[in-house]
C-alpha positions as CSV (number, residue, x, y, z in Angstrom):
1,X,0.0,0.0,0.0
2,X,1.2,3.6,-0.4
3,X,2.3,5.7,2.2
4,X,1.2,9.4,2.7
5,X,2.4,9.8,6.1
6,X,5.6,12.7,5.7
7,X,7.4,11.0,9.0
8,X,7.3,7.2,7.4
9,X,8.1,8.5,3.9
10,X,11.7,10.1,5.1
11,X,12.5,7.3,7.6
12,X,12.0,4.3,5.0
13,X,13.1,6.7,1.9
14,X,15.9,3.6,1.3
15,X,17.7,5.1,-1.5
16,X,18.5,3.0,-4.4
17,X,21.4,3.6,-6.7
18,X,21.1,2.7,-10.7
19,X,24.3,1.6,-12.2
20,X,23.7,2.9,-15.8
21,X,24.8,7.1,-16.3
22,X,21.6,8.1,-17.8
23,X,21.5,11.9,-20.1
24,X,19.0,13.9,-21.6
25,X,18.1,14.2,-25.3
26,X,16.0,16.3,-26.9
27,X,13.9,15.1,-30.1
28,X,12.2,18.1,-32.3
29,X,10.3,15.5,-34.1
30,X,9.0,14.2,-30.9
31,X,10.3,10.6,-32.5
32,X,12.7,8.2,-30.6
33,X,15.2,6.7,-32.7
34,X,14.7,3.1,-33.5
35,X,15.9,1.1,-31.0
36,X,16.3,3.6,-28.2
37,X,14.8,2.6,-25.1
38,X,14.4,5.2,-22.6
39,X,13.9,5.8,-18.9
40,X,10.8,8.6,-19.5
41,X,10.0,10.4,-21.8
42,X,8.4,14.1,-21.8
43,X,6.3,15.1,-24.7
44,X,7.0,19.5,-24.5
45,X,6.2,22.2,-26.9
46,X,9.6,22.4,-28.6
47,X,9.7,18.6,-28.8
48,X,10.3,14.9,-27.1
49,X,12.8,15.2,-24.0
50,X,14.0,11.5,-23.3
51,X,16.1,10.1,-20.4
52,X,18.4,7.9,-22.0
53,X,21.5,5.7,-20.6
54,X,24.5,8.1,-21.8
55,X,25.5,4.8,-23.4
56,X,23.3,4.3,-25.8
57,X,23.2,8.0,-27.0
58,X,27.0,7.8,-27.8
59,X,26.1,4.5,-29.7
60,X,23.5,6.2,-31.6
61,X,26.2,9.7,-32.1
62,X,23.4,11.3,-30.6
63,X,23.4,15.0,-28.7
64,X,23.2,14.9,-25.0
65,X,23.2,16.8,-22.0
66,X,23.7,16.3,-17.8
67,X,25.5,13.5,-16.6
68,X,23.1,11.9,-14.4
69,X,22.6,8.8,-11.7
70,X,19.2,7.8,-11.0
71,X,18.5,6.9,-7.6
72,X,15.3,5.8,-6.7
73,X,13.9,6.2,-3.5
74,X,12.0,3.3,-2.6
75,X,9.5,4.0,-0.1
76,X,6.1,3.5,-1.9
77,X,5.0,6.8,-2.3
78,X,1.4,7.9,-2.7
79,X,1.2,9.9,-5.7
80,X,-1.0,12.3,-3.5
81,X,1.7,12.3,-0.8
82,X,2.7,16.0,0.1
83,X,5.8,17.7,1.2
84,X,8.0,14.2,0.6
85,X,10.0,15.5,-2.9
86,X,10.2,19.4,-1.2
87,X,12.0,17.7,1.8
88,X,14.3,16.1,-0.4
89,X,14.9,18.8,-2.8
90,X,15.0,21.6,-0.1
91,X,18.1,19.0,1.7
92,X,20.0,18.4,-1.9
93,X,19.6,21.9,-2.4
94,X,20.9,23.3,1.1
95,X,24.2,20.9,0.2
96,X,24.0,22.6,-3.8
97,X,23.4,19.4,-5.2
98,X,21.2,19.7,-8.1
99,X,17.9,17.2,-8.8
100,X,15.8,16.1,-11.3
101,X,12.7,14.5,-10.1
102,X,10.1,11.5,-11.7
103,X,7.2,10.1,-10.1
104,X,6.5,6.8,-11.1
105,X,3.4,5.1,-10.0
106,X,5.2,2.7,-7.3
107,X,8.4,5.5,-6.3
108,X,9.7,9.0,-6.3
109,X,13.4,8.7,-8.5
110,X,15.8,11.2,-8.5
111,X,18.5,12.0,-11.4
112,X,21.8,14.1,-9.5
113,X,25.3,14.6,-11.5
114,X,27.2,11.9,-11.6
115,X,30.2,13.4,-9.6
116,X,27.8,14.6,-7.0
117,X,25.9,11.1,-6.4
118,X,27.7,9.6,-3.0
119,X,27.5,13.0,-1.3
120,X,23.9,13.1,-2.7
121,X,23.3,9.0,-1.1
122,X,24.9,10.3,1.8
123,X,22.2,13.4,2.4
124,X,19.3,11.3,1.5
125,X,20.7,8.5,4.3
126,X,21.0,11.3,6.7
127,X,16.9,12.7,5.6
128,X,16.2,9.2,6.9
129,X,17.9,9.0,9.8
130,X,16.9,12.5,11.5
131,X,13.2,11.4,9.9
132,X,11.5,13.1,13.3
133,X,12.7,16.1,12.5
134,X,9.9,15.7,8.9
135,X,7.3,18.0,9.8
């Protein structure tokens, strides 16, 4: 079942860190190459924005930006959970680490620069261990 509650979502945040360094491509024909699997997809005015393993972009000799790991926080998240993704984002932020958020249906993931991920594993340990301090 999902959780809501702010104080259970920080203390059991367990965060989760992919292997793969995932980058960002944009596609003015909002069409993904053949072949090109991708994390998520966003379908914008100016075109398709698709999260892509860095790996498979330099395959395909394609454009990329932001050299990111994905960690997944993997707490069960209620998609009408509030406050959970500021709390994280307002702690990344206070330690200038930058963050990219998704909500997926079963957990909140969150793409940081690749030469900022261990500090960033390290603030979201410390969110969970000071979880009574969640509002």
């Amino acid at each position: 079942m999902s959780e809501k509650d702010l104080a259970k979502l920080c203390a059991t945040l367990s965060p989760v860190m992919a292997e793969p360094t995932y980058v960002y491509c944009s596609f003015s024909d909002s069409v993904l190459p053949s072949g090109l699997l991708a994390l998520c997809t966003v379908r914008e005015r100016e075109g398709l924005t698709a999260i892509v393993e860095r790996d498979d972009a330099q395959r395909l000799g394609l454009p990329y930006t932001y050299d990111a790991r994905l960690i997944t926080l993997s707490v069960h998240s209620s998609l009408e959970a509030v406050g959970f993704i500021a709390i994280v984002s307002r702690e990344l932020a206070a330690a200038g680490i930058p963050c990219n958020t998704i909500a997926g249906y079963y957990h909140d993931h969150i793409l940081v620069p690749v030469d900022r991920v261990e500090e960033a594993m390290t603030v979201l340990r410390k969110i969970a261990a000071t979880s009574c301090d969640c509002p």
